[in-house]
C-alpha positions in Angstrom: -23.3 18.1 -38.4 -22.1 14.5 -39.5 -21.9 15.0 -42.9 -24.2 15.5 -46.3 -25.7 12.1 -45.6 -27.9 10.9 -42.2 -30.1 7.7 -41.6 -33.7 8.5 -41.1 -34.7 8.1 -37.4 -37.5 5.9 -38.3 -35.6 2.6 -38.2 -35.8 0.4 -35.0 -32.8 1.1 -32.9 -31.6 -2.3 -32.8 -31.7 -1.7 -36.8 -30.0 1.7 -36.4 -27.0 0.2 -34.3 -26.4 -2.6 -36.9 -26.6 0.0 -39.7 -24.2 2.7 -38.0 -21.7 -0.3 -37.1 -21.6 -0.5 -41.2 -21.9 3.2 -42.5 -20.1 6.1 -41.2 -20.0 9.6 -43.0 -17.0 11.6 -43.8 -16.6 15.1 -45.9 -19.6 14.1 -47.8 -18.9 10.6 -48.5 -21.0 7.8 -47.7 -19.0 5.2 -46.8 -20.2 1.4 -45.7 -18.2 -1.7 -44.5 -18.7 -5.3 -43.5 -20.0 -6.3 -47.0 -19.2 -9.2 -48.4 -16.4 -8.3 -51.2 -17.4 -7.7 -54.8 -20.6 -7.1 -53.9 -23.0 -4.7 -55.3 -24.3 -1.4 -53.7 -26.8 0.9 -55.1 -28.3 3.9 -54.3 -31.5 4.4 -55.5 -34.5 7.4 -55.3 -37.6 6.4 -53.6 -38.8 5.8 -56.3 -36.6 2.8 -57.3 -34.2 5.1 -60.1 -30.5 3.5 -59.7 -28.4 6.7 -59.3 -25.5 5.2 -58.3 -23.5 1.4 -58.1 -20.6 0.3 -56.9 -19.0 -2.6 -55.6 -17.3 -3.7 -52.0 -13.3 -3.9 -52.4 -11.2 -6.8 -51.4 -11.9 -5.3 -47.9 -15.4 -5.4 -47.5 -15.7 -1.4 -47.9 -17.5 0.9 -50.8 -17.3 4.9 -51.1 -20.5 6.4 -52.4 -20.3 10.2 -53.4 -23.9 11.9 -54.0 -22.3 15.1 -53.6 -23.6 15.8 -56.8 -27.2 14.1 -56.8 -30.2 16.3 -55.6 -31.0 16.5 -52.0 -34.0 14.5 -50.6 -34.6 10.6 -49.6 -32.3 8.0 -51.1 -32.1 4.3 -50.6 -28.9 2.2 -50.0 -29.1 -1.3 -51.1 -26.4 -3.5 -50.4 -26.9 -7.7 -51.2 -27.9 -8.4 -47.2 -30.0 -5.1 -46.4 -31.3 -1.9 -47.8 -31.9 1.6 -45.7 -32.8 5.2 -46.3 -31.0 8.0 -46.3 -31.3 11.2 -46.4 -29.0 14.1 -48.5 -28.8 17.5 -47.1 
């Protein structure tokens, strides 16, 4: 089990390598790195509801806890990419 939150297996695997380089999941935090810092991620529902929005630190990183959001599809948008995820 890696977590609360998994990609969806739909996404080319060249896609998928680039995306797990930048997200990893730990005790039911999303976390993502290699952004650009101060920049802006959200998590939306599919149906484009911000649900949460952060920003990258000084390192490049951003936490994103859904722990409390509904399971179901969500999508990560970050200022280079965007990707789905999926909370269990």
């Amino acid at each position: 089990n890696r977590g609360l939150f998994t990609t969806t297996q739909e996404i080319p695997t060249s896609l998928s390598r680039l995306v797990a380089d930048k997200l990893s999941v730990r005790q039911g935090l999303l976390l993502l790195d290699q952004l650009k810092a101060g920049s802006s991620v959200q998590v939306l529902t599919t149906d484009g509801k911000v649900v949460y929005q952060t920003t990258a630190n000084a390192d490049g990183q951003a936490v994103v806890n859904l722990s409390q959001h509904p399971k179901g599809a969500y999508v990560v948008k970050t200022a280079t990419q965007s990707f789905k995820i999926a909370n269990h």
